[in-house]
Structures are given as structure tokens and as C-alpha cells.
VEXVO-777617 format. One record per residue: x negated, y negated, z of N, C-alpha, C, O in turn. Coordinates in steps of 0.001 Angstrom, whole numbers, padded with zeros to 6 digits, always signed. Example, Ala and Ser with C-alpha at 12.3 -4.5 7.8 and 13.67 -1.06 7.14 Angstrom:
-013190+005690+007800-012300+004500+007800-013200+003300+007800-014236+003319+008465;-012850+002250+007080-013670+001060+007140-012900-000030+007870-013409-001138+008039;
***
This chain:
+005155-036177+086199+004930-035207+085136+005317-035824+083793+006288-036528+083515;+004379-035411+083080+004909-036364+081621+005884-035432+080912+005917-034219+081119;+006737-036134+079997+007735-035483+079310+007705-035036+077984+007140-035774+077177;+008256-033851+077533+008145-033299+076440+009025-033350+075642+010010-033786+076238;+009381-033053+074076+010268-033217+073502+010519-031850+073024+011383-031337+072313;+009610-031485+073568+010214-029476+073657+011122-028468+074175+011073-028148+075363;+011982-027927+073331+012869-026885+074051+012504-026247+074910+011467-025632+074663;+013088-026053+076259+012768-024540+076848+012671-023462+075678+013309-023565+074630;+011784-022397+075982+011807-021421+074944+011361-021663+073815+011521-020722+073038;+010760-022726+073309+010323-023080+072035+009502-021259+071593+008805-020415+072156;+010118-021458+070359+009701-020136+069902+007353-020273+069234+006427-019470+069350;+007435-021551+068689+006199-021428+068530+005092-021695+069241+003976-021584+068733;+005320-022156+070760+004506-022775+071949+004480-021349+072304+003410-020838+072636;+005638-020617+072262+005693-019419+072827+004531-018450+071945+003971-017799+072827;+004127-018196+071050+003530-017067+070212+001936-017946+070166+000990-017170+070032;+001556-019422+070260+000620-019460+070617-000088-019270+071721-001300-019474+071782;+000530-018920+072544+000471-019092+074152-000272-017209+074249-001244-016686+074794;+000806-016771+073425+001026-015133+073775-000547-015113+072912-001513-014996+073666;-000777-015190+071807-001919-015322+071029-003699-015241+071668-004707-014582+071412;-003233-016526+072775-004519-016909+073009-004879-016491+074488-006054-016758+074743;-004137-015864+075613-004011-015281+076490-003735-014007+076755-002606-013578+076518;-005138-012849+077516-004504-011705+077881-003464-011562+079020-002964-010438+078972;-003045-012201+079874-001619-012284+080374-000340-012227+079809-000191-012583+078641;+000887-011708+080680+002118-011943+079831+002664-013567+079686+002684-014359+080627;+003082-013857+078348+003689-014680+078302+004933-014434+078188+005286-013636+077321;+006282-015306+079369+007404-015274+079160+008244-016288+079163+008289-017132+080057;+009293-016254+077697+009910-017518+077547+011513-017055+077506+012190-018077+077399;+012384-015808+077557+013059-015442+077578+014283-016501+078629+013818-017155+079562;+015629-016539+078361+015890-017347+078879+016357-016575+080718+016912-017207+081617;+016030-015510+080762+016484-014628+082528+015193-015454+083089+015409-016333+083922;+013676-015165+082601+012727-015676+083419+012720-016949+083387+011885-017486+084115;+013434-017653+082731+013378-019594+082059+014266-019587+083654+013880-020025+084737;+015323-019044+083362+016210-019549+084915+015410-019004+086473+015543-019771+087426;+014939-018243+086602+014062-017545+087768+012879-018088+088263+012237-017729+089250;+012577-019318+087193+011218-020023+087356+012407-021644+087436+011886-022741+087635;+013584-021544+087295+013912-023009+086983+014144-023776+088511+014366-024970+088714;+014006-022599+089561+014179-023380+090835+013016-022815+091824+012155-022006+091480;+013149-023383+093097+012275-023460+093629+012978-022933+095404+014008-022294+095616;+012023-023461+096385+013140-023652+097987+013908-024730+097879+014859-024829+098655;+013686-025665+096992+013981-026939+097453+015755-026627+096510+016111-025594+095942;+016502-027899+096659+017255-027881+095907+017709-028353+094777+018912-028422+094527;+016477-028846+093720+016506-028969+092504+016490-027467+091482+016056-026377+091854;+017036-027754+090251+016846-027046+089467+016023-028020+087888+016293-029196+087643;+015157-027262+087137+015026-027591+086394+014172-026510+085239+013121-025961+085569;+014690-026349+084108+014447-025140+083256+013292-025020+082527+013484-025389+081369;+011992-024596+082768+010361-024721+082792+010366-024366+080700+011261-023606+080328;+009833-024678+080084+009218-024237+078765+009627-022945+078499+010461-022575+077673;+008675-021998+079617+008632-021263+079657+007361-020727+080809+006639-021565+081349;+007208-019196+081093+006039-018966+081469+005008-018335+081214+005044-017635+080202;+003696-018360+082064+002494-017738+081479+002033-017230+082912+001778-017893+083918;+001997-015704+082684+001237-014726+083881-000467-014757+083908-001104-013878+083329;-001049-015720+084548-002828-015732+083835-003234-014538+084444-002532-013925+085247;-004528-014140+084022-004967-012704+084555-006582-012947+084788-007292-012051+085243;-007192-014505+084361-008624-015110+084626-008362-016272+084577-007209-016625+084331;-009199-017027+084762-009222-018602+084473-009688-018629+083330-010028-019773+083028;-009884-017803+082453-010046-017954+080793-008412-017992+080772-008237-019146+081163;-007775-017728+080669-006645-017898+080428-005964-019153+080966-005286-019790+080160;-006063-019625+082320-005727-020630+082294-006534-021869+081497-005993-022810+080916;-007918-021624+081621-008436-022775+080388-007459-022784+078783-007234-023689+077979;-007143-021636+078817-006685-021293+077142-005326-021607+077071-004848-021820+075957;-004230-021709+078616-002892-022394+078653-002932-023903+078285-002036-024469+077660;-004052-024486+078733-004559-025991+078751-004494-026148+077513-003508-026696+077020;-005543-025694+076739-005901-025953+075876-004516-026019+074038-004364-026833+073127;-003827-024573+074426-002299-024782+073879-001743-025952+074253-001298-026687+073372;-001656-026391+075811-000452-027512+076301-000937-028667+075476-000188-029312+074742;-002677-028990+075675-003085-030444+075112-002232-030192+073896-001178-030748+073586;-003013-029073+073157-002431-029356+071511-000989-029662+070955-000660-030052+069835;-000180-029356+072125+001742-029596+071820+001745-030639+072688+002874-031098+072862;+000646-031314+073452+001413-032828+074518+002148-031761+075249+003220-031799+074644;+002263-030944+076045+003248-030604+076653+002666-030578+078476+001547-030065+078462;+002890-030788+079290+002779-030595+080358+002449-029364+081248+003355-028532+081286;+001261-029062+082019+001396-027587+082897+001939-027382+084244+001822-028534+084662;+002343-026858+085011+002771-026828+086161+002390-025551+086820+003243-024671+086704;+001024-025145+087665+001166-024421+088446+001854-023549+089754+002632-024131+090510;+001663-022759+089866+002496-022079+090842+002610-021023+091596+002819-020007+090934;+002552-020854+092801+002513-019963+093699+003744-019277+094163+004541-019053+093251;+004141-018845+095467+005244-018760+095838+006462-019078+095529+007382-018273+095670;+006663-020506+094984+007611-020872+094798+008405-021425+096358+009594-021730+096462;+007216-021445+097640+008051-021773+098851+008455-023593+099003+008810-024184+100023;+008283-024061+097842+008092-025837+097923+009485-026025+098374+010145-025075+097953;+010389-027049+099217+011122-027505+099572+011408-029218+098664+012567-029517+098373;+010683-029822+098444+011136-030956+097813+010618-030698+095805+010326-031563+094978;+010671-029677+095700+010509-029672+093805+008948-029571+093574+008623-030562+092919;+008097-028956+093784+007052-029546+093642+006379-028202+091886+005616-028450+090953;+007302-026713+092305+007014-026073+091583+008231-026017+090486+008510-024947+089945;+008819-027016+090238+009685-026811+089277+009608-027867+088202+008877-028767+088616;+010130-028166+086804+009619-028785+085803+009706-028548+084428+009362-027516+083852;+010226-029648+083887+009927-029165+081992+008488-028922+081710+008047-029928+081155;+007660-028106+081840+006370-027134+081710+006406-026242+081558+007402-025519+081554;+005352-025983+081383+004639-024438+081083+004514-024292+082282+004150-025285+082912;+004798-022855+083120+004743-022598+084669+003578-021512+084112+003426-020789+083128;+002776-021880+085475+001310-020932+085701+001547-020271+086749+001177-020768+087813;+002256-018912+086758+001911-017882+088161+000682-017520+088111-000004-016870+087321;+000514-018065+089117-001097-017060+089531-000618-016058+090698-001645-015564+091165;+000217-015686+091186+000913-015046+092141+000434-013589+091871-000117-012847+092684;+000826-013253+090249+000968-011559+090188-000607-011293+089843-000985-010180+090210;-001583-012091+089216-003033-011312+089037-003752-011932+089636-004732-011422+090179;-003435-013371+089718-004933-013645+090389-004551-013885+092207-004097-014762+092941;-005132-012336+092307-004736-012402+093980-005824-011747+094664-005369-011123+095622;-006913-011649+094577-008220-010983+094867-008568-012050+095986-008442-013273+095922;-009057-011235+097070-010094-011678+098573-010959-011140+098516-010847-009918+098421;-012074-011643+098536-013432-011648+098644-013702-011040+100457-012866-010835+101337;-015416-010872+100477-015677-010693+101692-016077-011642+102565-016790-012607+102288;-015571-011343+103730-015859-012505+104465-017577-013251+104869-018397-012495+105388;-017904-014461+104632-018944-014615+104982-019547-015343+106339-018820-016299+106608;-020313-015249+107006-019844-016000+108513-020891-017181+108457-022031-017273+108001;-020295-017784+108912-020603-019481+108946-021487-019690+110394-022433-020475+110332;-021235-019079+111566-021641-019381+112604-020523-019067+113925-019561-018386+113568;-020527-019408+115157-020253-019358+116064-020004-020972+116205-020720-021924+115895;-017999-020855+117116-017741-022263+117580-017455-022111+118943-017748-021117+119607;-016817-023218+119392-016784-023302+120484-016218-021936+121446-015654-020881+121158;-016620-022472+122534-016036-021218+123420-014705-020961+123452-013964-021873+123085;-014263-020014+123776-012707-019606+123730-012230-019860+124922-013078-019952+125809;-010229-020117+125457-009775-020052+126278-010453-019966+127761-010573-020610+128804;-010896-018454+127006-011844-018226+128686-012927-018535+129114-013507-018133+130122;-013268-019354+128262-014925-020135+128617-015651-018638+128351-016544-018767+129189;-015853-017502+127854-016887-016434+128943-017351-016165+127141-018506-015856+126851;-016425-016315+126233-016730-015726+124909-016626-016364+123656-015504-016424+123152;-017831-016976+122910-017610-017859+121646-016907-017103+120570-016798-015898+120343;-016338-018474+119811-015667-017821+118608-015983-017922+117722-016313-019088+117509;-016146-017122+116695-016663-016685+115477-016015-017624+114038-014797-017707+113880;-016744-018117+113314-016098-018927+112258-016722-018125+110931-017803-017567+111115;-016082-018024+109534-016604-017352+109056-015876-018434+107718-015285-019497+107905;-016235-017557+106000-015577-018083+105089-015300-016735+104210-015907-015667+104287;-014012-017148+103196-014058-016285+102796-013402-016791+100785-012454-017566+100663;-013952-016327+099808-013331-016157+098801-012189-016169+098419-011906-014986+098608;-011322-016611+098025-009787-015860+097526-009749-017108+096107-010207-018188+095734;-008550-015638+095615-007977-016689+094328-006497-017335+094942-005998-017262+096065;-006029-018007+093658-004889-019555+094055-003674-018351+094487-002753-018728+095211;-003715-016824+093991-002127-015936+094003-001856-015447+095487-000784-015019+095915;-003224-015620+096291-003332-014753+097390-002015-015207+098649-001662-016353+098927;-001682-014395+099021-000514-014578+100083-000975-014696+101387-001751-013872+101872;-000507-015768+102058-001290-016268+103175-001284-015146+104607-001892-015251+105672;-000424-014171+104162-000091-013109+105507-000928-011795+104537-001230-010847+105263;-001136-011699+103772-001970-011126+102788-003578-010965+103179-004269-009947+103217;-003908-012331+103450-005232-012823+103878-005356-012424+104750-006283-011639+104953;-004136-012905+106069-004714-012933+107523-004832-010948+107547-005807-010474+108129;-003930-010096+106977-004026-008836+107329-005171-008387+106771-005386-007236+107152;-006199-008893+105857-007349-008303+105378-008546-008839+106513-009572-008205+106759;-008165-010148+107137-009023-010574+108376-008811-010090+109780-009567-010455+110681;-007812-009286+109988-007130-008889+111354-008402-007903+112160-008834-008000+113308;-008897-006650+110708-010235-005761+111656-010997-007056+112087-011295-007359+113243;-011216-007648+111140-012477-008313+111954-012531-009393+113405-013499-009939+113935;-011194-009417+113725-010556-010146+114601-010584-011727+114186-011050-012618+114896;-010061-011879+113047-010380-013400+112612-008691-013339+111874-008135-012378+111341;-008183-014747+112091-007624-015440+111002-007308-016852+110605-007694-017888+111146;-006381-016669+109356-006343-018078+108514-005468-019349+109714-004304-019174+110074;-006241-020448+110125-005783-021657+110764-004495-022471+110830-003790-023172+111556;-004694-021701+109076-003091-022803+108458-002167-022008+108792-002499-020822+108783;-001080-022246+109097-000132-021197+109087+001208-021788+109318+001724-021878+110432;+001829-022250+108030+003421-022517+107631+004453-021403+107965+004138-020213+107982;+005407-021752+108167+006422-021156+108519+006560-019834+107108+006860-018695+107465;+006354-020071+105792+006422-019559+104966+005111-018568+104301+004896-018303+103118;+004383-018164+105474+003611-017572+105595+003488-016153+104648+002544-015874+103909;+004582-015431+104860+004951-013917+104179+005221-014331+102478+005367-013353+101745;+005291-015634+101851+005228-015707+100445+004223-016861+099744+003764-016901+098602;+004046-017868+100985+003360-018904+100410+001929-018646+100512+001445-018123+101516;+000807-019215+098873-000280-018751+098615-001100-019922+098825-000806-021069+099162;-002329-019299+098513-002900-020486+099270-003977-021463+098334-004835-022245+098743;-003492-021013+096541-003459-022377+096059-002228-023109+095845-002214-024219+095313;-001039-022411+096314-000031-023626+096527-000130-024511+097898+000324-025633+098124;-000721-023810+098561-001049-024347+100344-001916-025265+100333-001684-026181+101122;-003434-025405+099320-004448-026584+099089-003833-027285+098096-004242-028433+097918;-002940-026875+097398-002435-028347+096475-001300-029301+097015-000951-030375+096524;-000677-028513+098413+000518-029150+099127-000384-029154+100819+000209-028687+101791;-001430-029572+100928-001903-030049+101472-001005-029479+102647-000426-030347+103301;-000750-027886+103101+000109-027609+104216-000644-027680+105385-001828-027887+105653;+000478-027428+106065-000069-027416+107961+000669-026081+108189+000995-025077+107557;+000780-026724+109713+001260-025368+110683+001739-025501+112396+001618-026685+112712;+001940-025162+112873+002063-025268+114257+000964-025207+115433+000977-025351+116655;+000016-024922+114453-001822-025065+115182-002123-026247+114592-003106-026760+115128;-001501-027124+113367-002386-028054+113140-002992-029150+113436-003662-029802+112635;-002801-029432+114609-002584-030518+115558-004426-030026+116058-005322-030818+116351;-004521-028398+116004-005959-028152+116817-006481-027761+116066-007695-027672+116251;-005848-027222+114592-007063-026707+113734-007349-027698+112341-008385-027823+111689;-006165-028268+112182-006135-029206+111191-005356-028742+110097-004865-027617+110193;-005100-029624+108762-004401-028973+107691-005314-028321+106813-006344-027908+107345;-005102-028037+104966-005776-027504+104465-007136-028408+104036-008256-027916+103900;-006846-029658+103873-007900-030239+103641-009212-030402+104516-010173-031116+104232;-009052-029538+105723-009926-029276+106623-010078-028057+106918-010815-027478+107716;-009013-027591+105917-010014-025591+106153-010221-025032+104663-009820-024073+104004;-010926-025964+104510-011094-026181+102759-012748-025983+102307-012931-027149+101955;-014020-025340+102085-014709-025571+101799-015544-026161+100291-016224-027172+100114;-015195-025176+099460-015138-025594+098131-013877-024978+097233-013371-023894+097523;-013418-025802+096093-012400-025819+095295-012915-025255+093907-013679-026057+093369;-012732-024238+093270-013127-024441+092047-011874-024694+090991-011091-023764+090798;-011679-026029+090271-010351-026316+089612-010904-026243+087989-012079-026284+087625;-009929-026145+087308-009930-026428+085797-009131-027440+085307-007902-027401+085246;-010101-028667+084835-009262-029908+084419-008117-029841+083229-007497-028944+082658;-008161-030920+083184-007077-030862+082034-007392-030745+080790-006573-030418+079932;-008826-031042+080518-009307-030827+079235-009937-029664+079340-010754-029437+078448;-009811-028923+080100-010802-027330+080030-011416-026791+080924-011400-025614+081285;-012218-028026+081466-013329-027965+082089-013098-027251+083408-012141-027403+084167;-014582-026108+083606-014347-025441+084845-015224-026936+086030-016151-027620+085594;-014862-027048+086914-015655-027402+087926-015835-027308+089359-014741-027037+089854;-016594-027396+090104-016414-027302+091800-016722-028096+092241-017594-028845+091800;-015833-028289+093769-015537-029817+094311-015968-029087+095484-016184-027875+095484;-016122-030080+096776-016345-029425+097690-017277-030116+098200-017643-031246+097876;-017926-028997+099534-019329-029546+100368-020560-029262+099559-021465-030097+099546;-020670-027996+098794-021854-027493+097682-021368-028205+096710-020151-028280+096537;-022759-029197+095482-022089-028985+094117-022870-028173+093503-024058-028033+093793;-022195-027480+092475-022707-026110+092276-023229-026854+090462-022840-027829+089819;-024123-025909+090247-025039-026316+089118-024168-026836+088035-022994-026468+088081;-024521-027616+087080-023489-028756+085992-022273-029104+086353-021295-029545+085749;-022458-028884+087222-021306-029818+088251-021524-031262+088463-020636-032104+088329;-022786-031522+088812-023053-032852+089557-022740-034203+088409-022532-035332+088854;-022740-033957+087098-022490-035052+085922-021490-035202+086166-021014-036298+086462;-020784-033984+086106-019058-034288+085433-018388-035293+086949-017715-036320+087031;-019014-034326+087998-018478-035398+089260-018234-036729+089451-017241-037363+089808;-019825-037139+089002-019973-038477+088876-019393-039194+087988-019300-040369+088343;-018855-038911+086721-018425-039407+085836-016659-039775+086190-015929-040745+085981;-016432-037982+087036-014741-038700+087262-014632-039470+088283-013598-040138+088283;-015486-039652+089353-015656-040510+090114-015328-041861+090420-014703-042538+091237;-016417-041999+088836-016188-043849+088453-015025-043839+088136-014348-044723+088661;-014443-043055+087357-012982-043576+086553-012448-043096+087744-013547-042717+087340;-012127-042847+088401-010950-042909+090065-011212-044167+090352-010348-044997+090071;-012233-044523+090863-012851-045752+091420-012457-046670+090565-011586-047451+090947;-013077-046815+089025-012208-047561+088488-010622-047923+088383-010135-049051+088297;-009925-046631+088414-008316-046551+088369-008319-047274+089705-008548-048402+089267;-008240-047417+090869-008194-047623+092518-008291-049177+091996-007430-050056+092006;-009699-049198+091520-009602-051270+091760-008640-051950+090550-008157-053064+090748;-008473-051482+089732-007345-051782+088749-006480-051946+089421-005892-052993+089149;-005923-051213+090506-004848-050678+090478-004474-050882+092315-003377-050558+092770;-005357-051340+092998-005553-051185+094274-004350-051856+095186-003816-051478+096229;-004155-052994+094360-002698-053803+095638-001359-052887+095137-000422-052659+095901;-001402-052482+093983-000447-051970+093715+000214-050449+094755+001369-050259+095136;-001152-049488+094995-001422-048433+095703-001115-048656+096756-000361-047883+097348;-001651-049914+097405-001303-050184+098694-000211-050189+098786+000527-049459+099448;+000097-051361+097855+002018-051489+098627+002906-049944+098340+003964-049681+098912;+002246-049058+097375+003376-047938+097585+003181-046783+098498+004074-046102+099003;+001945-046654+098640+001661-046007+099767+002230-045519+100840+002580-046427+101593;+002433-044631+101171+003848-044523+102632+002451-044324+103754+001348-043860+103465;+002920-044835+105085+001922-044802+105875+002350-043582+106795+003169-043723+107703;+001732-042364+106491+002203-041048+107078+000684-040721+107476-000242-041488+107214;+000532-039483+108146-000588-039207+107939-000860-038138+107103-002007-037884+106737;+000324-037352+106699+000268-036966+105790+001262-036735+104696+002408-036312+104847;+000684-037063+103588+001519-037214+102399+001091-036597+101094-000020-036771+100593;+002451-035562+100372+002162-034532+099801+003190-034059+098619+003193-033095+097853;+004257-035425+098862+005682-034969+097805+005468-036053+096744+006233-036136+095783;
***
């Protein structure tokens, strides 16, 4: 995370923030400490925070952070164990508004079940980054379906903190982690930009892809013995 030369609480990061976002912005120092830790056992005292209520708003947090150099840090639950949601940043709950599930759409029929006698149903479904992963599965329960992933921290952890920490579960061995119950991503870069990643690319999508592409590819061969040697050989790696 890059570093700032900004106070927690800066009073004028704070009133542009509040300005350009219909969400609450809070920099007070009760919520500065309530956002300053995490599961894990670091502490560290965030800018401040910003409640988004659309992804216009998070484009419009971006767009404040570029203009002060200051750093963003998203955030869900707060269930991270090694620091992952804590930070001199601007903290992004998406926890309290953006928590909407969509309807489920069905993908097809997989393999047979346990009992050989009855296939199982695969389906997809919508959600935003706030949604709570026991949240989900109880909106999928009528239909007799649920979510694959399933962390111990199920009852708080969301499930864009779950695709950005690449979680598992105690099925994952048969269902896989998130990067395999993942269909499409829609993220907002750092300069603004809305885009979608994924198995579909979805319309003015396909430039920008290609473009960050090369520069990965480029960064990788620049940079490639270096990657290697730091690389930890896990199969999965996420801190």
C-alpha cells in the first residue's frame, strides 16, 4: 500500500469526500479506531471512512484519493486474520449499502448426486461486494441450492472480501476456491474506470482488457526472475 503524508481525519480529504458522494462519510476519531483493526492482530488508524451507496460513489472515492495521492482500501466484514482490511486509507464499506442479490439464473444441470438417481442443479446468481455469505446461502435455501465457498466466517464474511482473499472452505478440496466459483467480476480501476473481467467481455470492455494485459505482461517480463524467486510455492496464496 503506498503511503500518505496525511493525517487520520484530515479535515479537507474529509469535506471533499462528503461533497462528492451520496454515502456517509466518516472521519471522526470513534469510527477512525473501529475501522483501525481487523481479526487479525494488527492495528492501524485508516484516514478515515466512506459508506458507498453505488459504484458512482466508489468511482468518485477514487477519483478524491488520486487527487490527494492517498491510498483506498476496501472492505467487507472485516473477518481478515493477517491485516488485509486495515491501513493508512480511505476504508470503503460496502457492507452497509451495497448488499443486494439478484435472481438466480440457472446455468444447467451437473453431475449426478450422492445417490446416482438425481442430477444437480447449477445455477448463477448476481450480488454486490457487501453481501454476507450466510445472507446469500439463506436467499438460495427455497430453491435448494447453495454458495460452494464456505469459510468458517461465514455469518460476517462478504463475498467481495471472499473474491479478493481468494477464500476456501472445507468443501474446497471438491468444489474449489473463489476463483472457481467466480463467473464475471465487475471492478473499478484506479483511475475510474468501470470494467468486467471474467468468461463474458461485456461491450467496451474488450480495449481496455487488452491494453492492461500488455502492461501485466509487460510488468511479468521486466520483472519475471525477480517474481519467481519471491513467489511462495503454495497453492494458494493470498496475504
Amino acid at each position: 500500500m503506498a503511503l500518505t503524508r496525511l493525517a487520520p481525519g484530515d479535515p479537507t480529504l474529509e469535506r471533499k469526500l462528503a461533497r462528492a458522494v451520496e454515502g456517509e462519510v466518516r472521519f471522526d476519531r470513534f469510527t477512525r479506531g473501529l475501522y483501525s483493526t481487523d481479526a487479525s492482530h494488527y492495528q492501524v488508524e485508516p484516514l478515515g471512512v466512506v459508506f458507498p451507496r453505488s459504484v458512482g460513489d466508489v468511482q468518485a472515492v477514487l477519483e478524491v484519493a488520486r487527487s490527494h495521492d492517498v491510498p483506498v482500501l476496501p472492505r467487507g466484514g472485516g473477518t481478515s486474520q493477517c491485516g488485509q482490511t486495515i491501513g493508512r486509507a480511505i476504508v470503503l464499506d460496502t457492507h452497509r449499502h451495497l448488499n443486494e442479490v439478484g435472481p438466480v439464473e440457472a446455468l444447467g444441470h451437473g453431475e449426478e448426486s450422492g445417490g446416482g438417481s438425481q442430477a444437480s442443479f447449477s445455477g448463477c446468481i448476481d450480488v454486490e461486494p457487501g453481501v454476507v455469505l450466510d445472507h446469500l446461502n439463506a436467499t438460495l435455501t427455497p430453491d435448494g441450492l447453495w454458495f460452494p465457498v464456505d469459510p468458517s466466517t461465514g455469518s460476517r464474511a462478504t463475498l467481495g472480501g471472499m473474491a479478493g482473499n481468494n477464500s476456501a472452505g472445507s468443501r474446497s478440496i471438491h468444489y474449489g476456491m473463489m476463483v472457481d466459483n467466480v463467473i464475471d467480476l465487475e471492478v473499478v480501476l484506479a483511475d475510474g474506470r468501470r470494467l468486467w473481467l471474467g468468461e463474458s467481455v461485456r461491450t467496451g470492455c474488450a480495449d481496455t482488457i487488452a491494453t492492461e494485459r500488455e502492461r501485466l505482461q509487460s510488468l511479468y517480463r521486466n520483472n519475471a526472475a525477480e517474481i519467481r524467486k519471491r513467489q511462495p510455492r503454495t497453492m494458494r496464496n493470498v496475504a
